[in-house]
KELOKE-840839 format. One line per 5 residues: their letters; for each residue x, z, y of C-alpha. Coordinates in nm, 2 decimals, decimal comma. Each point is the difference from the previous one (the first is absolute). Example, Ala and Ser with C-alpha at 12.3 -4.5 7.8 and 13.67 -1.06 7.14 Angstrom:
2
AS) 1,23:0,78:-0,45; 0,14:-0,07:0,34
//
This chain:
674
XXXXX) -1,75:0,21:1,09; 0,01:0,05:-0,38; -0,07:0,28:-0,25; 0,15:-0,03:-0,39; -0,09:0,24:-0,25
XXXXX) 0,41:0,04:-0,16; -0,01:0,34:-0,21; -0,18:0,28:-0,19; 0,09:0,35:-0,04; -0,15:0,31:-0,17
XXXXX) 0,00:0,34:0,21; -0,13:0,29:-0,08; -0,30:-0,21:-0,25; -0,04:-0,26:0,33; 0,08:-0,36:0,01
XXXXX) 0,17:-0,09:0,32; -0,01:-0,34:0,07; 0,31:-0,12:0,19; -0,08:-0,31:0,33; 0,29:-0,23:0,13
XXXXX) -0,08:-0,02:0,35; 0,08:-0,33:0,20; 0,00:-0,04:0,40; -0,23:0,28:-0,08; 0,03:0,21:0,41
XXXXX) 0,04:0,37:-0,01; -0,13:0,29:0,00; -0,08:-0,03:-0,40; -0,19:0,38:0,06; -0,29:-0,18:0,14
XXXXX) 0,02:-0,22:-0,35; -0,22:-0,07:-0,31; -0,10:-0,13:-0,32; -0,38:-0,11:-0,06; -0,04:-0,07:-0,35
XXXXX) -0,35:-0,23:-0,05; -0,14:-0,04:-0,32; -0,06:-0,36:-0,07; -0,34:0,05:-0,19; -0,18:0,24:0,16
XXXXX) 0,18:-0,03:0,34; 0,04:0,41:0,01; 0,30:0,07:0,22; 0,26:0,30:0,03; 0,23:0,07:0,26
XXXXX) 0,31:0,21:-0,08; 0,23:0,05:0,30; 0,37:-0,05:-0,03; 0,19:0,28:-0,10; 0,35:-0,05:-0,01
XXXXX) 0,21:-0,23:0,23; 0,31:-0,08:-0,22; 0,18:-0,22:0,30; -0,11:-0,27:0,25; -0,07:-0,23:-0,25
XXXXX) -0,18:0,18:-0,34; -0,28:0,29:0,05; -0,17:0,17:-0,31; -0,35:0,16:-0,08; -0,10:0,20:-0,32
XXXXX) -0,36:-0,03:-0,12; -0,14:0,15:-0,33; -0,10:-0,32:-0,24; -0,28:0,26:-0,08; -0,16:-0,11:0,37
XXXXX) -0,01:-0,36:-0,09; -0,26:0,03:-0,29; -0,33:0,08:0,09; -0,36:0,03:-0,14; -0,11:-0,33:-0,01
XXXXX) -0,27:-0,16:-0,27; 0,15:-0,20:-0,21; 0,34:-0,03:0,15; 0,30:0,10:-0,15; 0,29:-0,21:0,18
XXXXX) 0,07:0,09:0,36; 0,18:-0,30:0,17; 0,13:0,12:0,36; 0,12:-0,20:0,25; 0,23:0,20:0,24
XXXXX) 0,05:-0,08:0,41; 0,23:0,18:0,19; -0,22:0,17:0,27; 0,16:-0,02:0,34; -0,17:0,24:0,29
XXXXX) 0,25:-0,07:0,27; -0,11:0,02:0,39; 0,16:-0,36:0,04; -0,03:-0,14:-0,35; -0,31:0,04:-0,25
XXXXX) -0,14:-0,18:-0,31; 0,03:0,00:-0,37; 0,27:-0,21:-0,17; -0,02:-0,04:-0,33; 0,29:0,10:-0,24
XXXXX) 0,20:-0,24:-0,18; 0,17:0,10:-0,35; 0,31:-0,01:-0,11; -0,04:0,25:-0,29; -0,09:0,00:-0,32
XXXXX) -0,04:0,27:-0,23; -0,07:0,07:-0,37; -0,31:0,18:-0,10; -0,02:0,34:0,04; -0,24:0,23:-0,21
XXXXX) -0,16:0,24:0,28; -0,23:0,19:-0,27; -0,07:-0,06:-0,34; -0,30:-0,25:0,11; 0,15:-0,15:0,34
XXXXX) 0,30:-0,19:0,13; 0,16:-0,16:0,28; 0,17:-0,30:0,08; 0,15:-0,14:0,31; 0,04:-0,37:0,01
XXXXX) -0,06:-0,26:0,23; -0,32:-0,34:0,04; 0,03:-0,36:0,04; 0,13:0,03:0,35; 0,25:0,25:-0,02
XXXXX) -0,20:0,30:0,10; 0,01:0,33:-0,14; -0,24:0,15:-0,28; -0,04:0,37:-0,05; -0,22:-0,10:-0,34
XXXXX) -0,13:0,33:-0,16; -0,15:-0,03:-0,35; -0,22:0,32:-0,11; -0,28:0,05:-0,29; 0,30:-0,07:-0,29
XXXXX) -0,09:0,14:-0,32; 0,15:0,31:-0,08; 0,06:-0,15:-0,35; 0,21:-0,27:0,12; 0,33:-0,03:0,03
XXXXX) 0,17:-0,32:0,18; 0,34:-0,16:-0,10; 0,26:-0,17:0,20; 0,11:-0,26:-0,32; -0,07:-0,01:-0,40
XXXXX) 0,28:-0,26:-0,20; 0,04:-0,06:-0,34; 0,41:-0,07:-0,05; 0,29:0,18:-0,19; -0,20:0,05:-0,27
XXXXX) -0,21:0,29:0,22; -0,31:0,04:0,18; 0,13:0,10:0,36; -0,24:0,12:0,24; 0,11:0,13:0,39
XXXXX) -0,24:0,19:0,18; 0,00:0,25:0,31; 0,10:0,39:-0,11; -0,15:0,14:0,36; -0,31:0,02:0,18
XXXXX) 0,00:0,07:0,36; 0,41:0,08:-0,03; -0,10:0,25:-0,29; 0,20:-0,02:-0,32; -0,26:-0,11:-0,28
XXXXX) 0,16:0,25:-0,32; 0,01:-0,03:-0,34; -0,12:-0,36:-0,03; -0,07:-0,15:-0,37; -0,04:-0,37:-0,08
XXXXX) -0,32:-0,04:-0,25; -0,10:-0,30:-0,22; -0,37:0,10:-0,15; -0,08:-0,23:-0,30; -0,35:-0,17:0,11
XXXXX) -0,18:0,02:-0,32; 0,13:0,32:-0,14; 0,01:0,31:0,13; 0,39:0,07:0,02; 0,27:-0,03:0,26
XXXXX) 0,34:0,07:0,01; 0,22:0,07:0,32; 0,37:-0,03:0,15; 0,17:0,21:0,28; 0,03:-0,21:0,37
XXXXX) 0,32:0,01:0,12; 0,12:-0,02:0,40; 0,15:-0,37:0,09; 0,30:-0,03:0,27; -0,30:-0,09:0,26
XXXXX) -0,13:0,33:0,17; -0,34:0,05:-0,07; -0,07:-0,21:-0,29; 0,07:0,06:-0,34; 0,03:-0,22:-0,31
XXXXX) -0,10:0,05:-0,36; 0,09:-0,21:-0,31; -0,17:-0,02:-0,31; 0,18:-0,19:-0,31; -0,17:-0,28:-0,15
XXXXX) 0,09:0,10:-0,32; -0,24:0,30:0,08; -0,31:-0,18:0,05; -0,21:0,00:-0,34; -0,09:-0,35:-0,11
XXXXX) -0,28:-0,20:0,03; -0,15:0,25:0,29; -0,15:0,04:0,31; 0,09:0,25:0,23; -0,06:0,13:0,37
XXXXX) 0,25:0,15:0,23; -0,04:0,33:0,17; 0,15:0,24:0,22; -0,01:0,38:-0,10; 0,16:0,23:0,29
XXXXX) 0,00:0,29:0,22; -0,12:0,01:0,34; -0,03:0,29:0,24; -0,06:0,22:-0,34; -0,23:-0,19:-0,16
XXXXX) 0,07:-0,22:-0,32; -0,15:-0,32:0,04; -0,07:-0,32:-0,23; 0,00:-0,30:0,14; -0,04:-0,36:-0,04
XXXXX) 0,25:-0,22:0,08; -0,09:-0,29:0,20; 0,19:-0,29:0,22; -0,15:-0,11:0,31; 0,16:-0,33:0,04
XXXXX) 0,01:-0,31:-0,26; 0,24:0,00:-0,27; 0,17:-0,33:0,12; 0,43:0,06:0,07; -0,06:0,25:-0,32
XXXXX) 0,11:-0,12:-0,35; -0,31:0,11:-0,23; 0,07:-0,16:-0,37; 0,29:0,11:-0,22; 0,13:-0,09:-0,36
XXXXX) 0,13:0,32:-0,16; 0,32:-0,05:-0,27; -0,24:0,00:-0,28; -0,20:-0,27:0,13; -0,28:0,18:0,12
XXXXX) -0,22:-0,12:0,34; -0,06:0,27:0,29; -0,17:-0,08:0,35; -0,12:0,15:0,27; -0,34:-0,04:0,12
XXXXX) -0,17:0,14:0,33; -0,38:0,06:-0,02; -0,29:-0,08:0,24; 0,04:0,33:0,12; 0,37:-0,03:0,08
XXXXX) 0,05:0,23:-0,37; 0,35:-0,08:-0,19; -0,07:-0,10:-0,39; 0,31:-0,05:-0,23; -0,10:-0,26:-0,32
XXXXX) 0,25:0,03:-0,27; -0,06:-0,28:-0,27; 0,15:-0,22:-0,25; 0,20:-0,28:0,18; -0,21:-0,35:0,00
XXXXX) 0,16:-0,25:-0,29; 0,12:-0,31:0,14; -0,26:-0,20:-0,06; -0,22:0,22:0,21; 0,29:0,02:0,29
XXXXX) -0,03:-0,40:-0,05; -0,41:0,04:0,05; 0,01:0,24:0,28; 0,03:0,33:-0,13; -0,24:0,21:-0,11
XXXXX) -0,32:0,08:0,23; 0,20:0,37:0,12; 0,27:-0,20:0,09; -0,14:-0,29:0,16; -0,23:0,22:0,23
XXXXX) 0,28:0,21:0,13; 0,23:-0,31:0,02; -0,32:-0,21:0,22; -0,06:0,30:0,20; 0,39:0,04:0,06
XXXXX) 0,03:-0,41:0,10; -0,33:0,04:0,20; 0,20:0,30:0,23; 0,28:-0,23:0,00; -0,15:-0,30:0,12
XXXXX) -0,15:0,19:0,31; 0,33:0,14:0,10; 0,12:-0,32:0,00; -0,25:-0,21:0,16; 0,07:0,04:0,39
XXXXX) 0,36:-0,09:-0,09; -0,13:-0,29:-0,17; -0,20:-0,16:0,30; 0,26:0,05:0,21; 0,22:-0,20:-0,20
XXXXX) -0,22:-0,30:-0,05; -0,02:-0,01:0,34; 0,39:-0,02:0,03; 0,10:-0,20:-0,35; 0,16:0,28:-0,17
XXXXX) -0,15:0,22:-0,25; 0,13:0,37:-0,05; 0,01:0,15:-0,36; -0,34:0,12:-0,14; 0,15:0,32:-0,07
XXXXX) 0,06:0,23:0,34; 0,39:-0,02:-0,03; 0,20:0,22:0,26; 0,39:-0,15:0,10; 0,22:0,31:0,08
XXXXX) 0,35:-0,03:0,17; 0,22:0,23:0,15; 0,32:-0,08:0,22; -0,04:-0,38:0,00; -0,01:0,03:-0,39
XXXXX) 0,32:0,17:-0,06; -0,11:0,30:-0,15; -0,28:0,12:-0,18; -0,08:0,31:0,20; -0,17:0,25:0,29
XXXXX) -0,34:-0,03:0,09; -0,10:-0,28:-0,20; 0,16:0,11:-0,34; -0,24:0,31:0,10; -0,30:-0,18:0,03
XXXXX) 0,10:-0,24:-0,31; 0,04:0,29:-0,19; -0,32:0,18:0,04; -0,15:-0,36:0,01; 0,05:-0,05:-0,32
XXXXX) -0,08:0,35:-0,13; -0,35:0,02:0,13; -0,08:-0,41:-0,02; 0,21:-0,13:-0,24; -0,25:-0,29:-0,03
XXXXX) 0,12:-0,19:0,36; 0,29:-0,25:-0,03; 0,32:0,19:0,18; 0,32:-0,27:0,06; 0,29:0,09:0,17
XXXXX) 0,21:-0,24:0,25; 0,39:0,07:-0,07; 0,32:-0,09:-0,02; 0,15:-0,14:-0,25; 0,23:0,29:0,00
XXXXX) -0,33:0,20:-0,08; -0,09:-0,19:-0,33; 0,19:0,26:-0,26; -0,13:0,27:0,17; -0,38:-0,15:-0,02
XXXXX) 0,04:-0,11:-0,36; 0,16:0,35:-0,10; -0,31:0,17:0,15; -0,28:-0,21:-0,09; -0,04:-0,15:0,34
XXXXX) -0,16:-0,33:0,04; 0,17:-0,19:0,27; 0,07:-0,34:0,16; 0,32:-0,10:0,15; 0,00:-0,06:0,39
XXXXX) 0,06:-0,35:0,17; -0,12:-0,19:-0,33; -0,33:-0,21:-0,07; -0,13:0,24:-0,24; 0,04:0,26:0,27
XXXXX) -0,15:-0,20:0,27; -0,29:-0,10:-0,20; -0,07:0,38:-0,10; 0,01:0,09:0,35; -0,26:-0,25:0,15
XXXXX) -0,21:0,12:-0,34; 0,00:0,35:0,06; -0,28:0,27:0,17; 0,22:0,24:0,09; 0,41:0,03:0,15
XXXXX) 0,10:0,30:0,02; 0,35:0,02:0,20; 0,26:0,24:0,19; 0,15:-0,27:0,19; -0,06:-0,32:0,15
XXXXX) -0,07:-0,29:-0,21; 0,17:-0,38:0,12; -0,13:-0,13:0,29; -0,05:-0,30:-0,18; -0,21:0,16:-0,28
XXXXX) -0,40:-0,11:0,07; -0,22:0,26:-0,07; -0,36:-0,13:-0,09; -0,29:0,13:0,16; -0,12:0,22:-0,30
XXXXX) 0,31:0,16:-0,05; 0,02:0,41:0,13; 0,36:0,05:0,10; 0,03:0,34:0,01; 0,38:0,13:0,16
XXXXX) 0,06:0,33:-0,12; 0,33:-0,02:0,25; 0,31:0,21:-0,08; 0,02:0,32:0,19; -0,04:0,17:0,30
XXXXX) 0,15:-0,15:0,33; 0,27:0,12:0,16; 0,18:-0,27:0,06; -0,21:-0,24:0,26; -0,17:-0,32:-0,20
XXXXX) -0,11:-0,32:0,07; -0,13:-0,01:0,38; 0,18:0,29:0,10; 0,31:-0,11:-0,08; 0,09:-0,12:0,34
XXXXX) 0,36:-0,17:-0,11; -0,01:-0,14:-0,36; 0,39:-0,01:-0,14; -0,14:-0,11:-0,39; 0,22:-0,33:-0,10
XXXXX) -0,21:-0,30:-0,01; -0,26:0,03:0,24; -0,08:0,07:0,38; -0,18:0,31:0,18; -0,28:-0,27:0,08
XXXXX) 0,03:-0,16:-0,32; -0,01:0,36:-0,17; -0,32:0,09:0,18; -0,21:-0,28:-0,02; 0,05:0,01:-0,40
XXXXX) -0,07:0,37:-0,02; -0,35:-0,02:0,19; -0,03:-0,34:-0,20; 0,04:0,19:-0,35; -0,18:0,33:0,15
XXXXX) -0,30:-0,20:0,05; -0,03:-0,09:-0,35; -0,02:0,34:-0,13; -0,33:0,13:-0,09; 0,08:0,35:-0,04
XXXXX) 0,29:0,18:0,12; 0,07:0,33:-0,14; 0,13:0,28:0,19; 0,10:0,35:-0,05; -0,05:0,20:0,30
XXXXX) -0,13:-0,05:0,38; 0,30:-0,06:0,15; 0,07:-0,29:-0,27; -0,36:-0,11:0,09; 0,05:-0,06:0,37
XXXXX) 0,37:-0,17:0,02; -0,15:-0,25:-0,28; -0,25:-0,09:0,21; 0,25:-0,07:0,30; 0,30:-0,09:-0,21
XXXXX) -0,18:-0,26:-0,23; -0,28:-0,09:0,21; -0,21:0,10:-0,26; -0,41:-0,03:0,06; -0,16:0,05:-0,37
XXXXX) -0,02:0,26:-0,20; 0,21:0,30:-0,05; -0,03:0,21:-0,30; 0,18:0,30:0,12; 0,03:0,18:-0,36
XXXXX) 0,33:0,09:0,01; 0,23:-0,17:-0,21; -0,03:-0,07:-0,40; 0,36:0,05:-0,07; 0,00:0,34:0,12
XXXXX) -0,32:0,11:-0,22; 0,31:0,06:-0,30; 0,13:0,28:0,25; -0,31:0,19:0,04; -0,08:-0,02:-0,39
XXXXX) 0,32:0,09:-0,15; 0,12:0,28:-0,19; 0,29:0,20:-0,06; 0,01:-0,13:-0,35; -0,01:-0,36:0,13
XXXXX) 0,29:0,06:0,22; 0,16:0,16:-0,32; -0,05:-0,34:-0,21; 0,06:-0,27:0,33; 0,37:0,20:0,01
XXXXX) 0,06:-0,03:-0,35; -0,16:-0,37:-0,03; 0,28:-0,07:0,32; 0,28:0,20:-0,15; -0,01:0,26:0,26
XXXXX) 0,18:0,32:-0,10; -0,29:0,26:0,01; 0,23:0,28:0,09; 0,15:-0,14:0,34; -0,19:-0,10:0,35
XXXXX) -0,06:-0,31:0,12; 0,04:-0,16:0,32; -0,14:-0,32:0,08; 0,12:-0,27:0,24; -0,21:-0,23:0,14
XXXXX) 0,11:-0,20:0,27; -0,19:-0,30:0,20; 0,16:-0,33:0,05; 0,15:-0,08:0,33; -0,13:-0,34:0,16
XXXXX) 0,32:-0,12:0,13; 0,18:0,05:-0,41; -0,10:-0,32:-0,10; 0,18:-0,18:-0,26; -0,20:-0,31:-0,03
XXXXX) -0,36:-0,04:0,05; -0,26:0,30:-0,20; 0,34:0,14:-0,07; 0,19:0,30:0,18; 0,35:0,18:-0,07
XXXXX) 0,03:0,41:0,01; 0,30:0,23:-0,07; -0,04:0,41:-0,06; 0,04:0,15:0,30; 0,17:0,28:-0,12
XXXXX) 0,22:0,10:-0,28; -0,09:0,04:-0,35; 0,35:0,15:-0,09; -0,09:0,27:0,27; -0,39:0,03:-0,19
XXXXX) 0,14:0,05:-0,34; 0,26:0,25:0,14; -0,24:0,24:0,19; -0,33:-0,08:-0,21; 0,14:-0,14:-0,34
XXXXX) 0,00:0,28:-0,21; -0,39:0,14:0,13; -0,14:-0,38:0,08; -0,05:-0,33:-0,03; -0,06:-0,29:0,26
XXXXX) -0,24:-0,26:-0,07; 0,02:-0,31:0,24; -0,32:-0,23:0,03; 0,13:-0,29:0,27; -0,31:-0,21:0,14
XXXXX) -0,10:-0,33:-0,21; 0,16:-0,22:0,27; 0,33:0,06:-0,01; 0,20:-0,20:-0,24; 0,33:0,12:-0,08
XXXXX) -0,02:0,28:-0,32; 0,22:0,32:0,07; 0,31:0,04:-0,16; -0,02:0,42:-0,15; 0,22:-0,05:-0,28
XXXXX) 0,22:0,28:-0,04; -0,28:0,22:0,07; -0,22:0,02:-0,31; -0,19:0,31:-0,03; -0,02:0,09:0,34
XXXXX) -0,13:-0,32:0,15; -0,27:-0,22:-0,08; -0,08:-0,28:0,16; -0,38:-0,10:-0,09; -0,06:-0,24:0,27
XXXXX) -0,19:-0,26:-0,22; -0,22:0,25:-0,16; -0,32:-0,07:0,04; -0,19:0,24:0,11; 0,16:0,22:0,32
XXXXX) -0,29:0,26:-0,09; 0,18:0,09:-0,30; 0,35:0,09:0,17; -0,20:0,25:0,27; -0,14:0,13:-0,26
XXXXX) 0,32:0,08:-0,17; 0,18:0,11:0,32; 0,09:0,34:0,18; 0,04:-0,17:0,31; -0,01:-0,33:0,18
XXXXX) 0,31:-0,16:0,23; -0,13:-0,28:0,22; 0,05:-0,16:0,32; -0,28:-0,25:0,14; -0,14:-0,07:-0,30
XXXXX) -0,45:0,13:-0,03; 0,09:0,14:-0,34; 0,03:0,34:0,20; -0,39:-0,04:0,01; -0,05:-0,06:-0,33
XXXXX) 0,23:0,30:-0,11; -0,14:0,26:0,26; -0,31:0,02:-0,27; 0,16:0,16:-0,20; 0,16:0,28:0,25
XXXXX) 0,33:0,01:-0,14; 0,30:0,00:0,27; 0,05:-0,37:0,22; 0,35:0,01:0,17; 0,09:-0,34:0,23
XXXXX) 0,32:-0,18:0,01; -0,02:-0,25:0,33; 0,36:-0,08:0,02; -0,07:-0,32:0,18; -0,24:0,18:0,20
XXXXX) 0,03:-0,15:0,37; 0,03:-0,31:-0,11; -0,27:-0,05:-0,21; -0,24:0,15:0,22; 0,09:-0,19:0,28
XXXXX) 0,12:-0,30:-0,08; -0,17:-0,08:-0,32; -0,39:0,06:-0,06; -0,06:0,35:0,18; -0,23:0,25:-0,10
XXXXX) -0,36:0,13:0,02; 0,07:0,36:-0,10; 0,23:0,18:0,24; 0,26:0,00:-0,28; 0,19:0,35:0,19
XXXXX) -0,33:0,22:0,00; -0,24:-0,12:-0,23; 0,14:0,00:-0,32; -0,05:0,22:-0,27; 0,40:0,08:-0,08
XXXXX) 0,30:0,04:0,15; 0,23:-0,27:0,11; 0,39:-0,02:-0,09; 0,23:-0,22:0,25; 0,29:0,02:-0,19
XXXXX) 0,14:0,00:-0,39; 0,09:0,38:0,07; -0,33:0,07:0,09; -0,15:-0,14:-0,24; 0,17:0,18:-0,29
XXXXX) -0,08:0,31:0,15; -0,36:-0,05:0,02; -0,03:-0,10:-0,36; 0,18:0,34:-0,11; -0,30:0,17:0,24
XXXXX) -0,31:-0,22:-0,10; 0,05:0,04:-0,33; -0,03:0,36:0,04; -0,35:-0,08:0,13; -0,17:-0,18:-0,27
XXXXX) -0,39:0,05:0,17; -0,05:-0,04:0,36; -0,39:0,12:-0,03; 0,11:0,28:0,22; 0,18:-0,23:0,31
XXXXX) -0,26:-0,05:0,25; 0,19:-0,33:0,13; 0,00:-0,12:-0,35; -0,35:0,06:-0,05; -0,08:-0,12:0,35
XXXXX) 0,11:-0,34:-0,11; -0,19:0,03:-0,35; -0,33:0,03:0,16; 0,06:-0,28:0,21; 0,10:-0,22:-0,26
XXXXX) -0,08:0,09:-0,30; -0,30:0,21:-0,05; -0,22:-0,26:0,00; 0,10:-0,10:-0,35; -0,19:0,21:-0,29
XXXXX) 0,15:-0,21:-0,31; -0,29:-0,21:-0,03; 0,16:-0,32:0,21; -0,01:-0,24:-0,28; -0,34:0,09:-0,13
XXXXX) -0,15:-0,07:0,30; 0,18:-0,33:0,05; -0,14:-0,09:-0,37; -0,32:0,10:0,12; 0,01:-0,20:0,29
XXXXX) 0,08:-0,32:-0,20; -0,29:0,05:-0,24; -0,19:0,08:0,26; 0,06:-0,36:0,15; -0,02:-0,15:-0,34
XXXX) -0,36:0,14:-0,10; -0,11:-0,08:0,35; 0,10:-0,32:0,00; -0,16:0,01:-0,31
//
């Protein structure tokens, strides 16, 4: 029997903690949580209150009951054991994690964080007796020619108003101060100040100046964790020095200063310089020393500097979940060393955005890849690709299953391989992954049957899909005119899945339209447009000329998250991208023309594809026109229970925070490891 922490929730001011239940026997009312504080060994039983299926059960208990008076003690570290009071079964079994969150502010002097020990077993960690003066950052960078500071704009899911960055000069009595601004993430701002701003040869503290609950506070802004990952020194145009310096008492100090000649870069800098530099090196060389033992142990040595490897679709495209976490990687720790593994058909678009790269399958690559801390991947890599013992792979994977995977497949049609071959290389690969990330339950339990998957799941929902939950109106305005999507006309998007028995060659699968495009532009032309997006694997490029205007074919963009979010409606058949679109509640019609034979003869289901989906399914060509005429008469579907059935299956469990807490995880592991 086993108990996993998976998921946190806010109702009604409570946290309620979600529990995976495994070989777990029912009835769940007679169920538990004990949470044991690890200190003082005070205990606290809170009895199941909701029983979500046979497999996850939830309780809600008020943070404000894990703090207690205790002398001296202001960090509550509870253990938690699923409490079971059965007539044929009793006993404690302690629960497992598979969750991590972010910090979250519960007053203005206590907050909460949910994490995980040594062993894999969930922490409830409270932290109380915070200054009310204090204010704690998520990152502080000095790049662009700004001072760019993220931070959290709610505390305890309250919206934190009228927020002011501060810079108070240290030895005079002056300050000036620049308005915060919301980032994409939600809850978290970001605020900017221009170098250029910063008066010379000063030294000033950052504060915080806010409302909360009425009151106007001042605060001083501090950062909990070590500046390593964050770049703290910066040449302004006119060749003046900033840096960044965090104080004994985790206080933030910005130096502005002539920039050292170059006899004195030659000497070692001046004495500022050097000690923020040695402290800097110092927080490096812990970070890296595990990874260095390990690799004198094996003959290989990894770079000094944490460096994290991304790929996504075997390197073909620079996109989904990782590009997520890449990108808010480098915003908050633009110090790490981030490479990414493509194809060479990738290099343009690398070098055009200021990517830095390494092409697959050469020695440079290889070499990089036994180097690194980190791969981050949405697909499998080669079987034949080591991974060293100090690497974390963590596999973001690409989407909610519909279609069975690996084990479940019970008749593997793919060219160049066998059903035995094809299993025995998924569990093979599975096994290396040291984090899998998942987006829902459902996802959770068929990739533990399907991959034969025992470590850890971060079930976080998916990075890719934090874009959807953050974006607004105005950024669909701009992502249409950045495509050359008329702003005046509808767009329907077609997304199809590739069939496993349309092979062409090996890694490569044919597709025609199933349905006419002369019939589209005839019935939809003049109000709408059709965007097609075909899956990475297939190989041959659609043929719509003739059809400019009305049909686009973006099926090597990037990123996918930018058609949805572009699109009136979706048009798939088997492919998850249904799951990834339902966030944003906008109409799903399916288009299963091959149907019965798919089902049956090719890789099956795990979703009753007839009942459980969350649109309506068109057989035929004439059906399908049809539908589109009535779905996009529908544009929101908040107000269709069976829709919204399906969205709080699948999707509620994603609040737009996915890659932050994947970035947190990593640094997590890095300053652990540390």
């Amino acid at each position: 029997m086993r108990a996993i922490l998976s998921g946190l929730h806010h109702k009604k001011n409570l946290q309620e903690l979600e529990l995976e239940l495994i070989d777990v026997p029912e009835p769940f009312d007679d169920l538990a949580v004990t949470f044991l504080e690890k200190q003082t060994k005070a205990s606290l039983t809170v009895p199941i209150s909701k029983v979500v299926s046979s497999e996850v059960v939830r309780l809600r208990i008020n943070a404000a009951d894990l703090q207690f008076a205790a002398e001296g003690q202001s960090e509550f570290s509870w253990e938690m054991y699923l409490n079971i009071q059965q007539q044929t079964t009793r006993g404690l079994i302690q629960v497992e994690s598979e969750y991590l969150s972010d910090r979250h502010q519960f007053t203005l002097t206590s907050y909460y964080q949910l994490n995980s020990d040594a062993n894999g077993m969930a922490l409830f960690n409270m932290h109380t007796q915070q200054a009310e003066d204090e204010f704690s950052i998520n990152a502080i960078n000095l790049q662009d020619d700004q001072l760019q500071i993220i931070g959290p704009s709610h505390i305890n899911n309250q919206p934190i108003t009228n927020q002011r960055l501060v810079l108070k000069n240290v030895t005079e009595d002056s300050s000036a101060e620049w308005p915060i601004t919301k980032m994409s993430l939600h809850g978290l701002f970001t605020a900017a100040i221009p170098l250029s701003d910063l008066a010379a040869n000063t030294t000033q503290q950052l504060f915080i100046r806010s409302t909360v609950a009425g009151e106007d506070l001042e605060q001083r802004v501090v950062l909990s964790k070590s500046l390593a990952g964050q770049v703290t020194q910066a040449v302004t145009g006119d060749h003046r020095l900033v840096l960044i310096e965090k104080r004994f008492d985790n206080g933030i100090r910005v130096q502005e200063m002539a920039s050292p000649t170059l006899p004195q870069r030659l000497a070692g800098v001046p004495a500022k310089l050097g000690s923020a530099s040695k402290l800097f090196n110092l927080l490096m060389d812990k970070i890296n020393l595990v990874y260095m033992r390990r690799l004198f142990k094996r003959g290989h040595r990894p770079f000094e500097q944490p460096t994290l490897i991304f790929e996504s679709f075997g390197g073909r495209q620079v996109s989904d979940s990782p590009y997520a976490i890449y990108q808010l990687f480098t915003q908050l720790y633009p110090g790490f060393n981030f490479i990414w593994s493509i194809d060479r058909s990738q290099k343009k678009f690398c070098k055009e955005n200021g990517i830095p790269f390494v092409v697959r399958r050469t020695a440079k690559w290889v070499r990089t890849l036994e180097k690194a801390s980190f791969w981050i991947s949405n697909a499998r890599f080669p079987a034949w690709v080591r991974k060293p013992n100090y690497v974390t792979y963590i596999q973001t994977w690409h989407g909610t299953p519909l279609k069975k995977l690996g084990l479940d497949i019970e008749n593997v049609s793919m060219p160049g391989t066998t059903t035995v071959k094809y299993h025995a290389n998924f569990v093979k690969e599975a096994n290396r992954w040291d984090a899998l990330v998942s987006p829902n339950d459902y996802s959770t339990r068929i990739f533990r049957s399907a991959f034969g998957f025992n470590n850890q799941i971060l079930k976080v929902g998916y990075p890719r899909n934090d874009e959807l939950l953050n974006s607004t109106p105005d950024d669909i305005v701009t992502l249409k005119q950045q495509l050359g999507i008329p702003l005046d006309k509808k767009v329907v998007l077609y997304a199809p899945t590739y069939r496993d028995n349309q092979f062409a060659e090996k890694g490569k699968y044919t597709f025609e339209l199933p349905f006419s495009l002369d019939e589209f532009r005839e019935k939809f032309g003049q109000d709408a447009v059709l965007v097609l997006r075909m899956h990475y694997l297939i190989s041959n490029a659609l043929d719509i000329s003739g059809y400019e205007g009305v049909v686009f074919d973006f099926s090597n963009h990037p990123n996918i998250s930018d058609l949805y979010l572009i699109s009136d409606m979706l048009i798939t058949d088997y492919s998850s991208v249904f799951f990834d679109f339902a966030y944003l509640k906008r109409p799903i019609l399916f288009y299963p023309y091959d149907y019965h034979m798919y089902k049956d003869e090719l890789r099956g289901f795990y979703l009753d594809y007839e009942k459980d989906l969350p649109g309506e399914i068109a057989h035929n060509e004439t059906q399908l026109l049809d539908l589109i005429g009535k779905k996009l008469q529908t544009p929101d579907m908040s107000d269709n229970q069976k829709f919204m059935d399906f969205y709080r299956r699948f999707c509620a469990i994603d609040d737009g925070l996915s890659s932050l807490k994947i970035v947190n995880y990593v640094v997590q592991q890095i300053e652990k490891n540390g």
